[in-house]
C-alpha positions as CSV (number, residue, x, y, z in Angstrom):
1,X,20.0,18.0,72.3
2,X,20.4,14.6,71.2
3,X,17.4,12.0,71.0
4,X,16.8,8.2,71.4
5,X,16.3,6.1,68.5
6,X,12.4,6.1,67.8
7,X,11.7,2.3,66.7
8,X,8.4,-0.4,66.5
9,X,7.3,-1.9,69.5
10,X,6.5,-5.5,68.7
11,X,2.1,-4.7,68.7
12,X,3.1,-2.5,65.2
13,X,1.1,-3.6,62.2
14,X,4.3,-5.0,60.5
15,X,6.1,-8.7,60.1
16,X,9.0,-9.5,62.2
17,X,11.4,-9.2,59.3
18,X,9.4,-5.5,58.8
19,X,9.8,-4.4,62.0
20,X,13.4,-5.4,62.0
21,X,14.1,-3.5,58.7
22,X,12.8,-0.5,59.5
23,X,14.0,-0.5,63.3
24,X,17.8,-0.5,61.7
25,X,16.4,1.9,59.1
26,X,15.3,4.4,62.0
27,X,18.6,3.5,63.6
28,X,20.9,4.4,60.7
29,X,19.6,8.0,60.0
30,X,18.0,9.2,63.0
31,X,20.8,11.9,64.3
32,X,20.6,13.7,67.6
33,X,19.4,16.7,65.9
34,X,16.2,18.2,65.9
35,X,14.8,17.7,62.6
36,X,12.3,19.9,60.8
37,X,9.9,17.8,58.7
38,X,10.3,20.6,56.2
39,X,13.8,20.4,55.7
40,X,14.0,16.6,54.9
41,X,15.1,16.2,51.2
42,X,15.8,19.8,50.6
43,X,18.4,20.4,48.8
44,X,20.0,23.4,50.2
45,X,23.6,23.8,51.4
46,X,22.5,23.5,55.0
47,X,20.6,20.0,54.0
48,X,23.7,18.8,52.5
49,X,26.2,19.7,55.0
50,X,23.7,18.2,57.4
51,X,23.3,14.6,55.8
52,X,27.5,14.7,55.3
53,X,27.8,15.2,58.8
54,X,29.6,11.8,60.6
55,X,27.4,9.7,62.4
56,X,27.6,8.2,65.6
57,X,25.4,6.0,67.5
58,X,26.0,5.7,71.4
59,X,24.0,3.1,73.1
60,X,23.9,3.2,77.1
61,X,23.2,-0.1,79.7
62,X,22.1,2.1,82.9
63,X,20.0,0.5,85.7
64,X,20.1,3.9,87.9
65,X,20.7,6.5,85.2
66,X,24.3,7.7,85.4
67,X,25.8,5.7,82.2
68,X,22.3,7.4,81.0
69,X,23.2,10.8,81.7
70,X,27.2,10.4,80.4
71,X,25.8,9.0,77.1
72,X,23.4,12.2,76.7
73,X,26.3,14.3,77.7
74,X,28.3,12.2,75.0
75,X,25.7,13.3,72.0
76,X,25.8,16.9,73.1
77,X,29.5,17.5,72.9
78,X,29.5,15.1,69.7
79,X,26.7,17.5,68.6
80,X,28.7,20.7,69.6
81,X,31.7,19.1,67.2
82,X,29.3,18.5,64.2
83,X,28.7,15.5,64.5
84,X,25.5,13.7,64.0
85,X,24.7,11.5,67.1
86,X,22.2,9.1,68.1
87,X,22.0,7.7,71.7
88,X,19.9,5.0,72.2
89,X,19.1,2.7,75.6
90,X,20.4,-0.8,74.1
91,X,16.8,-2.3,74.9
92,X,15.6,0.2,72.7
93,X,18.2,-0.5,69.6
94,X,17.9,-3.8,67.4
95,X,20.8,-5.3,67.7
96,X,20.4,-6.7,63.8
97,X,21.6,-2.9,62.7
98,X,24.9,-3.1,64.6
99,X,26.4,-4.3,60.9
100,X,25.4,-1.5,59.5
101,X,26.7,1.0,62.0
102,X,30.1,2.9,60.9
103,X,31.5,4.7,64.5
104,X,29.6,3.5,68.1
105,X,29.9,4.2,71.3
106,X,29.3,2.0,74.4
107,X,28.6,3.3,77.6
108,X,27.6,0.9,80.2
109,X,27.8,0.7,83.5
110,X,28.1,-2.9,85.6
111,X,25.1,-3.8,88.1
112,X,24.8,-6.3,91.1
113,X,27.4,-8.7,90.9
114,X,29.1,-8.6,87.8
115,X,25.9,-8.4,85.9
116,X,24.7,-6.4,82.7
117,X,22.2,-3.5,83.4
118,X,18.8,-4.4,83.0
119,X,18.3,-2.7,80.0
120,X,21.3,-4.3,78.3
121,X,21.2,-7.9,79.1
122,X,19.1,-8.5,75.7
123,X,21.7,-6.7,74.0
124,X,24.1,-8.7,75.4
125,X,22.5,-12.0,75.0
126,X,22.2,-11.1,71.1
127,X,25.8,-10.0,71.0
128,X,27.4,-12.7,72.9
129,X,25.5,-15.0,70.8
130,X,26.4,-17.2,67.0
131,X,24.0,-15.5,65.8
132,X,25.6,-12.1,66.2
133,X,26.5,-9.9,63.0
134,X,29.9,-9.6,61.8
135,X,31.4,-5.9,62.3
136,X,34.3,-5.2,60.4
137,X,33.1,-1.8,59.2
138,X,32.7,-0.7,62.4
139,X,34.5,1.6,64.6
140,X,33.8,1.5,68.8
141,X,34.9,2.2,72.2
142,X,33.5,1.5,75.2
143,X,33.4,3.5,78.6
144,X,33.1,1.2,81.5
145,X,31.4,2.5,84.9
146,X,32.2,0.9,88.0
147,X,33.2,1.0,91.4
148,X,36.7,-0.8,92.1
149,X,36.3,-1.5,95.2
150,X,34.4,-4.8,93.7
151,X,36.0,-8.0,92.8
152,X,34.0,-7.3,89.3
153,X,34.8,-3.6,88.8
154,X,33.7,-2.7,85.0
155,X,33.1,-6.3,84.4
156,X,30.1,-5.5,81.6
157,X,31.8,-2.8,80.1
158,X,35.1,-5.4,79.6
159,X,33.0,-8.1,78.5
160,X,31.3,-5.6,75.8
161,X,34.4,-4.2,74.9
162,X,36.4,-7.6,74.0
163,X,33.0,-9.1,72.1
164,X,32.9,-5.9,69.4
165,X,36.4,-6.6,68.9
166,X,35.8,-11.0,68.7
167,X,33.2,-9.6,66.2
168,X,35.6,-8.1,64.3
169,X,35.3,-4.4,64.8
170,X,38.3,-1.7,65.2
171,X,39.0,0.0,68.4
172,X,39.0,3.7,67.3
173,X,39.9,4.6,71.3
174,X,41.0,2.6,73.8
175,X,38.6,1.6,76.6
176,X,38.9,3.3,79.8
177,X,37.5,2.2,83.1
178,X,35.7,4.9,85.2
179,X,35.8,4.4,89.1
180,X,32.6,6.2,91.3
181,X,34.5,9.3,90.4
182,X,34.4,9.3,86.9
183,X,34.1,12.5,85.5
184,X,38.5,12.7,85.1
185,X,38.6,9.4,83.0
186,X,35.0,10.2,81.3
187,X,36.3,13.5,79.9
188,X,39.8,11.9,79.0
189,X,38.2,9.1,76.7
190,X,35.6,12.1,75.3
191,X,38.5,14.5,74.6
192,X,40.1,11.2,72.7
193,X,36.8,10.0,70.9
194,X,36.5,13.9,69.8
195,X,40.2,13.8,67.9
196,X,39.2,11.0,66.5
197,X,36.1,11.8,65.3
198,X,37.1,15.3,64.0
199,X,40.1,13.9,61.9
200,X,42.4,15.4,64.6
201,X,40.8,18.9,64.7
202,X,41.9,21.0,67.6
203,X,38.5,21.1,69.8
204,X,40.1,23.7,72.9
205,X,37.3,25.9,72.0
206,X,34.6,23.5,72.3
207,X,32.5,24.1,75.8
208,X,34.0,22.0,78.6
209,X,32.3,18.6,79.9
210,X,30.5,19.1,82.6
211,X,29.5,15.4,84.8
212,X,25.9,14.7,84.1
213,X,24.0,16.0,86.4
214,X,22.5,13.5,89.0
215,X,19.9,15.5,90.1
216,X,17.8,18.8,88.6
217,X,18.3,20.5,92.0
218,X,20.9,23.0,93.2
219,X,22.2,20.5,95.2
220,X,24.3,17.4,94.3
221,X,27.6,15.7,94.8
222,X,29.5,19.0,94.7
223,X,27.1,20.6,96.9
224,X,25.4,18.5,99.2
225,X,22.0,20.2,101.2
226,X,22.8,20.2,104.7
227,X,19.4,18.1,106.6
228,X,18.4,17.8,110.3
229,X,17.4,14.8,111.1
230,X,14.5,15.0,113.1
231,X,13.6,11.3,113.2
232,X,16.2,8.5,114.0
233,X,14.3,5.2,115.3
234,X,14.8,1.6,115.4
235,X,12.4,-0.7,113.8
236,X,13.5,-3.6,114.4
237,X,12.6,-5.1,118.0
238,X,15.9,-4.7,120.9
239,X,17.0,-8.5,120.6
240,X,17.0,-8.6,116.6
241,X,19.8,-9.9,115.3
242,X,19.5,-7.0,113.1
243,X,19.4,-3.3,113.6
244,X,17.3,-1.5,111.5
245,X,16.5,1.9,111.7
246,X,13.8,4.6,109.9
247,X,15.9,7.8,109.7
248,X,14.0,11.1,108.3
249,X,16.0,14.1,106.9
250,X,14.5,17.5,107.0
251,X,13.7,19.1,103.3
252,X,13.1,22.6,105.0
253,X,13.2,25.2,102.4
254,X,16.1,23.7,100.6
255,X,13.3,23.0,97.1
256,X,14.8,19.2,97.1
257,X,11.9,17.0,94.8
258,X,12.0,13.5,94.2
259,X,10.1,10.5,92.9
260,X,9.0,7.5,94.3
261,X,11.6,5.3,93.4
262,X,14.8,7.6,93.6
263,X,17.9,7.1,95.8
264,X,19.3,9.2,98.2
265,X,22.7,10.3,98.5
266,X,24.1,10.3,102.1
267,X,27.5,11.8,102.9
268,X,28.6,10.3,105.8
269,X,31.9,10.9,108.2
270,X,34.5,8.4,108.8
271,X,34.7,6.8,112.8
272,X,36.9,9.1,114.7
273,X,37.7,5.6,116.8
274,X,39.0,4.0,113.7
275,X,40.8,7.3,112.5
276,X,42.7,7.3,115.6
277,X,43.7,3.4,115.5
278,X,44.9,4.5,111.9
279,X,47.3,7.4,113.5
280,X,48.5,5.0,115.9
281,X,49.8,2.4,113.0
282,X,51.2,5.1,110.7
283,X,53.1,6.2,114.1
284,X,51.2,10.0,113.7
285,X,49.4,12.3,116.6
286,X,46.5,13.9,113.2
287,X,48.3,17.3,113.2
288,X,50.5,16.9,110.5
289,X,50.0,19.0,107.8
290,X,49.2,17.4,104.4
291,X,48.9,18.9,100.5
292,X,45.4,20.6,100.7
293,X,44.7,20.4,97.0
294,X,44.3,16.7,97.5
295,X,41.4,17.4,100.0
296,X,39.6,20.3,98.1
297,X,41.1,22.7,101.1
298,X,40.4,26.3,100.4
299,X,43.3,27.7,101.8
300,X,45.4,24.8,100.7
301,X,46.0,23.0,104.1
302,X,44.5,20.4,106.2
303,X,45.2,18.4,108.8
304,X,46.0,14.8,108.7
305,X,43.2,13.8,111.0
306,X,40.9,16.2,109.5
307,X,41.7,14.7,106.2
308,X,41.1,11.3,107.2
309,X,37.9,12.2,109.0
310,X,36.0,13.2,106.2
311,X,37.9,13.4,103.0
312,X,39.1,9.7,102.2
313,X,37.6,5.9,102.2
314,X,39.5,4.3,104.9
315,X,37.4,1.4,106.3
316,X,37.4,-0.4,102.8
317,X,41.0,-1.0,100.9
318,X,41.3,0.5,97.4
319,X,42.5,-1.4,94.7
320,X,46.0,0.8,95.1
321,X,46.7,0.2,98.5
322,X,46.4,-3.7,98.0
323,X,48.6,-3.7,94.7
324,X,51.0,-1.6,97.2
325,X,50.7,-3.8,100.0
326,X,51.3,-7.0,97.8
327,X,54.8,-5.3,96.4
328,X,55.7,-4.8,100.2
329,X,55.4,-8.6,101.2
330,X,57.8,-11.2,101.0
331,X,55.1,-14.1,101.8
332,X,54.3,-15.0,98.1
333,X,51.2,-17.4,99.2
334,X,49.7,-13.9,101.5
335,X,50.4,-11.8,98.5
336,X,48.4,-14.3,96.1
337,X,45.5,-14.5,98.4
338,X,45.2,-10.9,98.5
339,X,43.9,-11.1,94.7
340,X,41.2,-13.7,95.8
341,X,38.0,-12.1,96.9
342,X,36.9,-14.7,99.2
343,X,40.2,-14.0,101.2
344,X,39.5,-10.4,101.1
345,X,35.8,-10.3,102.5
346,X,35.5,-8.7,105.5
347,X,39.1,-7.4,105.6
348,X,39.5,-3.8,106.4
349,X,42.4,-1.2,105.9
350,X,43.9,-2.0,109.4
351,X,44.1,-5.8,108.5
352,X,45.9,-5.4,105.5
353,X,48.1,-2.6,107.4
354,X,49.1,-4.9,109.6
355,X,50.5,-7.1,106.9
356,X,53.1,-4.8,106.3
357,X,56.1,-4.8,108.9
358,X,57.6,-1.2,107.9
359,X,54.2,0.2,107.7
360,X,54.2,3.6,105.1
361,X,54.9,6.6,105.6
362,X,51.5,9.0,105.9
363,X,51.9,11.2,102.7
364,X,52.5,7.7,100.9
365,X,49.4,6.1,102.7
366,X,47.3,9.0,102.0
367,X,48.1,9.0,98.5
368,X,46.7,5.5,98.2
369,X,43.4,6.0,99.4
370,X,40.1,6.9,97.3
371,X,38.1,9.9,98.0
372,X,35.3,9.7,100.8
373,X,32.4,8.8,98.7
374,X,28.5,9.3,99.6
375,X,26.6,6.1,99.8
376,X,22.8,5.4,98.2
377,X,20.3,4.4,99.7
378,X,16.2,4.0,98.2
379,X,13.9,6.4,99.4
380,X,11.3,4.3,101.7
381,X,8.6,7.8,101.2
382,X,6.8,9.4,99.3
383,X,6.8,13.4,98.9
384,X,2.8,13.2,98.1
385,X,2.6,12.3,101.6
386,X,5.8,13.9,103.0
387,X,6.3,17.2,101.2
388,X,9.2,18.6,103.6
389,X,11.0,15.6,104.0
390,X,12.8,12.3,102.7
391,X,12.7,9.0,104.4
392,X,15.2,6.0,104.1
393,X,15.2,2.2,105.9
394,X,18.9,1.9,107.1
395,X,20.2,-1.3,108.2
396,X,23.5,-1.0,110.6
397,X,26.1,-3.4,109.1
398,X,28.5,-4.7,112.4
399,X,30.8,-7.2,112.0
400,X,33.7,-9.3,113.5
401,X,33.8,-12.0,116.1
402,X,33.3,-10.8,119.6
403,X,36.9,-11.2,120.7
404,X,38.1,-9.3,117.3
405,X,38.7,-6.0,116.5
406,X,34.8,-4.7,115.6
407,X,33.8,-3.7,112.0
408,X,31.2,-1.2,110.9
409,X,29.9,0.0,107.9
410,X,30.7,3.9,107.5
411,X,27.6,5.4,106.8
412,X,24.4,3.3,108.2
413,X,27.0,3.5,111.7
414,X,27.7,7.0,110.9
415,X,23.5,7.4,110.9
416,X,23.0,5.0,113.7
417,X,25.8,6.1,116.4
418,X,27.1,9.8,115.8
419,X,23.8,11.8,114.6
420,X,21.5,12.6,116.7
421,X,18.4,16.0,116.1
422,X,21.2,18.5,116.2
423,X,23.3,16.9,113.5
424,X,23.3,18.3,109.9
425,X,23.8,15.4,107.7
426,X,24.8,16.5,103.3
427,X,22.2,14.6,101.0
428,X,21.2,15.0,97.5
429,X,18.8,13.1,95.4
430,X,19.3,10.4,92.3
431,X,17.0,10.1,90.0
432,X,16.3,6.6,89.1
433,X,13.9,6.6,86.3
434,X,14.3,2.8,85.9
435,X,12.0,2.3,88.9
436,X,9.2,3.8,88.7
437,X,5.6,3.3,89.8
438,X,3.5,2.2,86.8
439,X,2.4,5.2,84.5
440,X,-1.7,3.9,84.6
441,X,-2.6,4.3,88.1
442,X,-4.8,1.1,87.4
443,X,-1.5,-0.9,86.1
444,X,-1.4,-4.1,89.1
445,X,2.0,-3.9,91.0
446,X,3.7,-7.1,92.5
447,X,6.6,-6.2,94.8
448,X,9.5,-8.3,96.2
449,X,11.2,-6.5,99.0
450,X,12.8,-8.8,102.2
451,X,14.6,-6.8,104.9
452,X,15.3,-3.8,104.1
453,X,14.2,-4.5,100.0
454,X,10.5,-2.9,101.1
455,X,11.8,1.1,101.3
456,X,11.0,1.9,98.2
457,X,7.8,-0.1,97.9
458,X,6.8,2.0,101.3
459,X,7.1,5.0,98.7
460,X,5.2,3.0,95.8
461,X,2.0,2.6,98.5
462,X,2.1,5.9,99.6
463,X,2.1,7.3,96.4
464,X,-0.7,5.0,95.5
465,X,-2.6,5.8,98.8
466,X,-2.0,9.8,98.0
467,X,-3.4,9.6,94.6
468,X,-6.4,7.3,95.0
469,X,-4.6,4.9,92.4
470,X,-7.5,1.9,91.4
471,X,-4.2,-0.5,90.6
472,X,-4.2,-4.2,92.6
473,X,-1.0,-3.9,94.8
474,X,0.6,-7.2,95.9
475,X,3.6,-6.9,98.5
476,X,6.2,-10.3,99.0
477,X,8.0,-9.2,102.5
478,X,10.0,-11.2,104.9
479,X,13.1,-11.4,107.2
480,X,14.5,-14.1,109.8
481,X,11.7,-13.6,112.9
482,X,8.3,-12.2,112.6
483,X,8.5,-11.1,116.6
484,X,11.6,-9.2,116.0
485,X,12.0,-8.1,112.5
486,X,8.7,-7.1,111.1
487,X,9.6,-4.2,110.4
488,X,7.0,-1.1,109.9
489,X,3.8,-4.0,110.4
490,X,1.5,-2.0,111.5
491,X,2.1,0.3,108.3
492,X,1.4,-2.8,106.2
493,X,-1.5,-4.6,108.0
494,X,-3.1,-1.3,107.9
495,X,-2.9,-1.1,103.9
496,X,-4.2,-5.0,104.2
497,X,-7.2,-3.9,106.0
498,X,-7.7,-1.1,104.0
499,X,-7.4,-2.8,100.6
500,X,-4.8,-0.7,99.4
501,X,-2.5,-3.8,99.5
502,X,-4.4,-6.4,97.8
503,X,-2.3,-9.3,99.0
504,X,0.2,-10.1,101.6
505,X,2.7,-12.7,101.8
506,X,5.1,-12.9,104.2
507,X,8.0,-15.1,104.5
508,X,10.2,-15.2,107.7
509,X,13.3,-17.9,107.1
510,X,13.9,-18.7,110.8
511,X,10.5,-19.2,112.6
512,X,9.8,-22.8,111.4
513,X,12.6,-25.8,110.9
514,X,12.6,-25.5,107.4
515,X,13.9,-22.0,106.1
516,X,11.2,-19.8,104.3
517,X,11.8,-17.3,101.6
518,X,10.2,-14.6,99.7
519,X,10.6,-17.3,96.4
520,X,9.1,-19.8,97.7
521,X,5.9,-17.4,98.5
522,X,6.1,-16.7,94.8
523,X,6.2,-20.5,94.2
524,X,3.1,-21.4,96.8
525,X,1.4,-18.7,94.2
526,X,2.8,-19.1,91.2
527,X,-0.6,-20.1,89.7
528,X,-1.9,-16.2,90.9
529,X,1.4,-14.9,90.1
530,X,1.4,-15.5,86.3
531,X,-2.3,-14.6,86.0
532,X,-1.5,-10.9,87.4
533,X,1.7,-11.0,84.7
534,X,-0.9,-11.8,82.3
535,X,-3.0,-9.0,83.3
536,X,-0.5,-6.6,82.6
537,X,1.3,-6.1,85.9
538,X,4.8,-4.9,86.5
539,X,7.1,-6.8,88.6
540,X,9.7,-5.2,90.9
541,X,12.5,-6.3,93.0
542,X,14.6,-4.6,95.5
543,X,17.3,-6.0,98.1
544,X,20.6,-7.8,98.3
545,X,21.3,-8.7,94.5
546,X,24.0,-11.3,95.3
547,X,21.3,-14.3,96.6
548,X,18.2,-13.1,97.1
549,X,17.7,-11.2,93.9
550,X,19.0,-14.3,92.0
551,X,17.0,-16.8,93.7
552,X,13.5,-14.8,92.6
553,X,14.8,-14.7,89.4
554,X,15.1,-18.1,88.8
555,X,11.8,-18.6,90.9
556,X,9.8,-16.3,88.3
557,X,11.1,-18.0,85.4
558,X,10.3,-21.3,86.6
559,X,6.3,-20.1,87.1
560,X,6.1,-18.2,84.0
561,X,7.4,-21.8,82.4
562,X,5.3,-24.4,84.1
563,X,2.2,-21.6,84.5
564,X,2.6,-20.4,80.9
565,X,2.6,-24.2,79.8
566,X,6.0,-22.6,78.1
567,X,9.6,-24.1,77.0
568,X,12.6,-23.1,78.9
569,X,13.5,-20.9,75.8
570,X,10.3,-19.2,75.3
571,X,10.1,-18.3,79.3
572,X,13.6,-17.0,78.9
573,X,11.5,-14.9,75.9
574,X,9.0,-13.9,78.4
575,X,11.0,-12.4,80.8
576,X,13.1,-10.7,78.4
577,X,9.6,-8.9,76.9
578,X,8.9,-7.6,80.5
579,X,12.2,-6.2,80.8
580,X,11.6,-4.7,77.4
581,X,8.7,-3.0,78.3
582,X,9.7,-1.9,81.6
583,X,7.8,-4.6,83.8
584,X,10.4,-6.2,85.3
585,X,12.3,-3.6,87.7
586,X,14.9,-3.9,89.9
587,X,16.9,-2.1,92.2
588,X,19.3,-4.4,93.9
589,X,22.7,-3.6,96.1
């Protein structure tokens, strides 16, 4: 089993230029293996074939653990071919021993919108730098993660990719792109790393890649647990503008565990109302009969409706279907636009459908679309205090103009409008070990969670609450009314009165003249803010990552700067420590 790189945190008795020299030290000869203390300097045959075995270092950027679990799946097989690997979290790696490194590997997935993971943005902000190391001894290739149906699919793997090469290192294998379903094109660029790593070897009889596993249970993408849901209920008052609801699946005996923290997978089924529109346009009554093996269908056959019911994405456009639709148009100005993202929002299969005068024919169509994919969502409980079940804070997404065709999203409508007690509903948990409840009970917590960013703090309390943890807790919650959308309040004045949350600020944008936000609480505190950062406490956020995570971002920089007495550069520094040491946490959508 392969290992992360062991190196100096920055409170080691050493000298900067110390500590850098002997974390590339650690980085150049520290191999997946499992070394016996014994055996280092022997000079047996097994010693030397050992030290001439070819090394490869395979850093991961991961905010929710999958590019993680592909890079660890990476050192085994590299492992299984003799090959010595080390896989290392980029935060964890100095970024000065990148000269010095022969054959790498870069998996790396890309987070909110557009961004680097987390735990690669250092790594990034060193290599995108003047100061980055020339690499012309260096071999690479990067596997991207993404999901295309994003303007900014694989955006950090691209970026990553085209620096090593600026930097003058040699593509040993080209990069490849992974969609949501990425074990095909993960084990097409492993089966090509392995050829090139083994001189061209025939490696048939090496084991098989298996996807990484995104969950320890029996259950998982492949084999979803089938939950009652014995709790659906809205949370947000009747006339919200927003429809939030608190939906609880049934753990039964199925031995599901989780962690406060972790996401839950959700496999939803499409709108029969919009599958039927679909029919209508492709001119078909659902009972045509269509290639089975592209469904999974054990006896080889399924039904067009059937198929488009719960097999295939049909609300949102793939990436295919537009490129098709594009080729069909004779409107060059309508054919550019559909490249431009800001055309595209909001736009669903049906509009772009009715672009098309000769339509397509169905086997075409349904050769165009991705598969059905489950959707995440953070786990608002905690299995201290729920040990049969797991909870999640669902907002309905509805869209469109009142005299326009209505939009919904598939799963929180799925949840909202066709489940009810008697439905069985396929789940499986994803670890996220990036967001985590501090590991000292006592460690202070400061949470920023608007809408429905507070499920997984919900979790964090309860888990606190459960396991009489002495830690200050601080909550930052808001939404657009306090009369309408203060969601789970009596939950949270409770934990006020009790103590458990130490402090309680609440921001809600649309009860005064003068919008509100969970950043400018921050700001109204910054002085207290920066004191409990100096105290040692971790920093989470969790919610929409295209404004809101952003905007509290640049608000917590500001404080630590004018708080901290600090430069621009230096609170830049600051926040890049916390990151490092896994007090800045965020799990943004």
């Amino acid at each position: 089993m392969s290992s992360v790189v062991p190196y100096l945190p920055e409170t080691a008795p050493f000298t900067g230029a110390q500590r850098q020299w002997l974390n590339g030290y650690f980085a150049g000869m520290f191999s997946g293996a499992v070394l016996d203390p014994a055996s280092i300097g022997a000079a047996d045959g097994a010693s030397a074939s050992a030290q001439s075995a070819l090394t490869v270092t395979i850093l991961y950027g991961s905010q929710t653990g999958t590019a993680e679990g592909i890079a660890r799946e990476t050192g085994d097989r590299l492992e299984q071919a003799g090959c010595k690997p080390v896989v290392a979290d980029m935060d964890e790696y100095d970024a000065s021993a990148l000269a010095a490194e022969e054959n790498l590997l870069v998996i790396c997935s890309t987070y909110g919108d557009g961004e680097m993971p987390d735990n690669a943005q250092g790594f990034w902000d060193i290599l995108a730098s003047e100061e980055a190391p020339r690499l012309d001894s260096t071999r690479f290739s990067v596997l991207a993660l993404g999901d295309s149906s994003y303007e900014t699919y694989c955006t950090a793997g691209k970026d990553l990719d085209a620096r090593l090469e600026a930097l003058g290192a040699q593509r040993l294998h080209d990069r490849i792109d992974c969609d949501v379903d990425f074990e095909e094109p993960f084990e097409q660029w492993l089966s090509g790393v392995l050829v090139e790593f083994t001189n061209g070897t025939d490696n048939k009889n090496l084991p098989a890649t298996t996807a990484p596993a995104a969950t320890e249970s029996a259950w998982g993408k492949k084999n979803p647990f089938m939950a009652a849901l014995p709790e659906n209920r809205l949370v947000t008052a009747p006339d919200s503008s927003k429809e939030i609801r608190h939906v609880v699946f049934d753990l039964a005996d199925s031995g599901i565990t989780y962690e406060t923290g972790d996401a839950l997978h959700v496999l939803p089924l499409n709108d029969p109302g919009y599958v039927d529109a679909l029919l209508q346009v492709l001119g078909c009554t659902g009972d045509e009969v269509i290639d089975g093996d592209a469904t999974g269908s054990a006896d080889g056959m399924a039904t067009l409706r059937g198929a488009l019911l719960s097999e295939f994405e049909i609300r949102m456009p793939s990436r295919d279907l537009i490129d098709a639709v594009v080729e069909r148009l004779n409107n060059a100005e309508l054919a550019a636009s559909l490249k431009d993202a800001d055309f595209m929002y909001g736009k669903d299969t049906l509009d772009l459908l009715s672009m098309v005068p000769g339509g397509f024919a169905y086997p075409e169509f349904v050769g165009l679309l991705k598969r059905l994919q489950s959707r995440a969502y953070s786990i608002s409980s905690s299995q201290d205090r729920y040990p049969r079940e797991v909870h999640l804070t669902v907002a309905s997404v509805r869209y469109g103009e009142a005299d326009v065709r209505s939009k919904e999203g598939v799963c929180s409508c799925f949840l909202a409008d066709r489940t009810d007690a008697d439905s069985r509903v396929g789940i499986w948990i994803k670890p996220n070990k990036n967001f985590r409840v501090p590991t000292d009970p006592a460690s202070p917590m400061i949470m920023v969670g608007p809408g429905t960013g507070i499920a997984p703090f919900l979790g964090f309390l309860q888990h606190r609450e459960a396991t009489a943890a002495p830690g200050n807790n601080w909550l930052l919650f808001g939404d657009r009314n306090a009369a309408t959308d203060f969601i789970y309040r009596e939950e949270l004045e409770a934990w006020f009165e009790s103590g458990l949350l130490t402090r309680l600020d609440l921001a809600f944008s649309r009860d005064q003249a003068e919008k509100i936000y969970v950043q400018d609480r921050m700001r109204d505190s910054a002085g207290k803010l920066f004191a409990w950062l100096e105290s040692g406490a971790s920093f989470y956020v969790c919610g929409d990552a295209y404004r809101m995570a952003k905007d509290v971002d640049r608000a917590l920089h500001e404080i630590i700067e004018s708080e901290g007495g600090l430069s621009e550069k230096d609170a830049k520094a600051y926040v890049a420590r916390l990151k490092k040491e896994k007090r800045y946490l965020r799990d943004v959508y």
